[in-house]
Each structure stands twice: as structure tokens, then as C-alpha cells.
N, C-alpha and C positions, 0 to 999 in steps of 0.2 A: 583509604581514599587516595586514586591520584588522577592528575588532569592526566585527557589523550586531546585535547586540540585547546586554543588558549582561553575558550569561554567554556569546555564542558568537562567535567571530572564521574569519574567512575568510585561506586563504594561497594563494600558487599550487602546486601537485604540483608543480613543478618545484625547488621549496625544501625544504628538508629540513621534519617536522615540528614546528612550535612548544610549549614549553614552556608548557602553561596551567594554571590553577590549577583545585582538586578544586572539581567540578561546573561544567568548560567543557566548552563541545566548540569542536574545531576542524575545519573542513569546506576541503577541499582542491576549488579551480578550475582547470582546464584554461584556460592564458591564450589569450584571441582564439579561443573554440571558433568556426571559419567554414569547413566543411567545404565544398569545390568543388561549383559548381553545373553544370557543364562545361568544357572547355578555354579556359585562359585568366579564367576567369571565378570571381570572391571573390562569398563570401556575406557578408551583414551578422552579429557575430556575436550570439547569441542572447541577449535581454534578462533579465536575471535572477544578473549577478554579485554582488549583495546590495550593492552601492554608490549606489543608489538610495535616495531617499527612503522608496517605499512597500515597497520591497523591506523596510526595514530594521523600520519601522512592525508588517509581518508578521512580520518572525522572530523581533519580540521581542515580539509578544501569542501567536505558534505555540508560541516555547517557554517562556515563563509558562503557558500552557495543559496543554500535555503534560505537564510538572512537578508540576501541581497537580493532575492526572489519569490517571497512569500508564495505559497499555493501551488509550486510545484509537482508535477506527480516524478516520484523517483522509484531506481528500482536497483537493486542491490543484490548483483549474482556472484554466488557463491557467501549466501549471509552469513551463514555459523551459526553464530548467538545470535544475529539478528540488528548488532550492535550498531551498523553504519543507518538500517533500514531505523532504529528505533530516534536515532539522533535524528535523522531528516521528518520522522513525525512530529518529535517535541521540537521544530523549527517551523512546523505550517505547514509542511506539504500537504495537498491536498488528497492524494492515491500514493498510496507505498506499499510495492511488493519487496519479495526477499524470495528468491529461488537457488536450491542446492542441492546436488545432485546425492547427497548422504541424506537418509530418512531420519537419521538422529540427528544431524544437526537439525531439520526444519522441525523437530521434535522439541529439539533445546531453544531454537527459536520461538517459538511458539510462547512454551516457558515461559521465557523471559521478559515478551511482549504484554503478559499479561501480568505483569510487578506492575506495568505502568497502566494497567486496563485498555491497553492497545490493540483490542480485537479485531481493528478494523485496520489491521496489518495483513497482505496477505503474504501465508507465506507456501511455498509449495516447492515440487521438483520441476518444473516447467521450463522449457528452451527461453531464452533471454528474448524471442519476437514472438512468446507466443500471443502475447497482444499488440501486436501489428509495429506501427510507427506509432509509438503511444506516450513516451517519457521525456521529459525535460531535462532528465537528470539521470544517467545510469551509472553506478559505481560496480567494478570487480574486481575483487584485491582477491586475485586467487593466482596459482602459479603460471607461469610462462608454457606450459604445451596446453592447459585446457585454452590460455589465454587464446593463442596461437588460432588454434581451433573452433573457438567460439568469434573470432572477431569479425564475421560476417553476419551472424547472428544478431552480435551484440549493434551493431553500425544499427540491423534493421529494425530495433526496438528502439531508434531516436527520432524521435521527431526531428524536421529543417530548422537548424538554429541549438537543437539541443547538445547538449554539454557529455562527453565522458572521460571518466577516471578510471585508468588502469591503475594495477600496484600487485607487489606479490613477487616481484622480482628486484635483479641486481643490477647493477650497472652495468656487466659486461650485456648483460641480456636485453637492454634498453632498444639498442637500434634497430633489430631485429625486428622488433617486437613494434616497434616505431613503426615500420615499413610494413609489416602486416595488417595492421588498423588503417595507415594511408592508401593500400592498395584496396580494401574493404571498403574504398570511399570518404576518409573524414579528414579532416584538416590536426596535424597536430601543433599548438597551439602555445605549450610549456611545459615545462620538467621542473619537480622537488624533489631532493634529497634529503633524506636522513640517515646517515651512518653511509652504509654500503646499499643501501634501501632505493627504490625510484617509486613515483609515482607520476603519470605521465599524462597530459590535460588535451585532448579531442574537441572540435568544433564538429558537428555535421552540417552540411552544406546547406544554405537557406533555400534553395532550389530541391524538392520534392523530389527529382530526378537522379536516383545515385542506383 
């Protein structure tokens, strides 16, 4: 068992469940999800056991968020395990997707989603607006060129007023990557660090019109 943000801690399903204290949550991992890619042959397993630097960055601004917002709908591109998309369910949100462009991670998502009987997770390979201006909350901790590339996308899946969280990169790569989201229309807002890690905090505009 170890925490990734300061109220929620990660164990393996294979452990009994941990005793945590009122307003944790504990979210159960499948160890080494690497489901076979054919005979003889191991997959790498899927990024996203919240042991990570950016992974942890995310679950602890996802669930300050959700906390501070109950009924949110969030949506979590590039999920992996599903981990950031599972945390913002067991905080309230009200809709939570998880979209990735790897059919085995939304495979290992899925998974994982139903340790907590979280069915009503979607999770799929979908562009980050393919439901319109629709979320309150978007997180995507994936690296700096899909970043780059999706931040037009990502901008148009926020609602006016809605929040985003990039991560997945370093600090030389921060301003760059700053400036791609700002020219995509959204206000940036704040920066955390962990180690060499960033994770970088978006407003979009409370005017409909971006």
C-alpha cells in the first residue's frame, strides 16, 4: 500500500482491504496487468499504477478538485489503468470518461474499473471533444507531442469556467507546452512540481466564445 495524493492510497486486490482513515479512499491495483499479446509473448504492463511522479501530481489536484466540487463530470485522456478517471468517481463526480488511444489500456481500464463495480465509467478510444463542450474537469497526463497535438481538442471538451490538468512532462518542456494550451484559448492558471515532473493548471474562459 502507498498513498499517490494526501487522502487517497493505492493497494494490490490481491491484499486484503486497508484500514484508512474518514475521507480516504483506497483504490485496489491489479499487479503486472499485461494481458498476452499471443503465444509465448508478454505485453508491457500498462502505465498508470499511480507510482509515478505525474501520476501522483494528478490524483492529488483530481481529488482536491472533486472534493471541492462534488458532481462534477471529469474526463481523463490518455487513462491507462483508469486510475485518475477511478479516483474522480469515488469523489462524486457525476459522468467520467477515460479515453486512450492503446485498446489494451482501455482493456486494463475497464478491468480495474470493475474491482470497484464502477461500470458506469466510460471508458473508450475517443478524441477528448468527442462530446462537445461537456466537462468540468479534464485531466491528461500523457507526454508532450500527443500533448501538443491534442490541445485544441482538449480546450474544446471544457465547458466556460471548466478546469484543466496537463502532466506527463519536464520542466524544460513546461513553456512550450504553456503556450500551446494558451493559444488553444485557455487561461493558465498554476504550476506543481514534483522532482523534475510538472503539472500545469488551465482555466477556460467563462465566455462560451473561444
Amino acid at each position: 500500500m502507498f498513498a499517490i495524493a494526501p487522502r487517497v492510497v493505492v493497494y494490490p486486490f490481491s491484499a486484503a482491504p486497508p484500514v484508512v482513515g474518514e475521507g480516504w479512499i483506497a483504490i485496489a491495483v491489479l499487479a503486472d496487468w499485461a494481458p498476452a499479446v499471443g503465444a509465448g509473448n508478454a505485453r508491457e504492463p500498462v502505465f498508470g499504477n499511480g507510482s509515478h511522479q505525474t501520476t501522483r501530481l494528478c490524483a492529488a489536484a483530481v481529488d482536491l478538485l472533486c472534493r471541492q466540487r462534488p458532481g462534477m463530470s471529469v474526463l481523463d485522456v490518455g487513462t491507462g489503468t483508469g486510475i485518475l478517471a477511478r479516483v474522480a468517481r469515488a469523489r462524486g463526480a457525476c459522468f467520467v470518461a477515460g479515453t486512450d488511444i492503446d485498446p489494451v489500456a482501455v482493456d486494463c481500464a475497464r478491468a480495474h474499473a470493475e474491482l470497484d463495480h464502477a461500470r458506469d465509467i466510460h471508458f473508450g478510444s475517443e478524441p477528448p471533444d468527442h462530446w462537445g463542450a461537456r466537462f468540468d474537469l479534464v485531466v491528461a497526463n500523457i507526454l508532450e507531442a500527443p500533448l501538443r497535438s491534442l490541445a485544441p481538442a482538449i480546450g474544446r471538451a471544457l465547458l466556460p469556467g471548466g478546469v484543466l490538468l496537463i502532466s506527463g512532462f519536464t520542466r524544460p518542456q513546461a513553456p512550450a507546452l504553456r503556450l500551446a494550451f494558451e493559444t488553444a484559448g485557455l487561461q493558465s492558471t498554476d504550476g506543481f512540481y514534483l522532482d523534475e515532473w510538472v503539472l500545469l493548471k488551465f482555466g477556460a474562459p467563462h465566455s462560451a466564445s473561444r
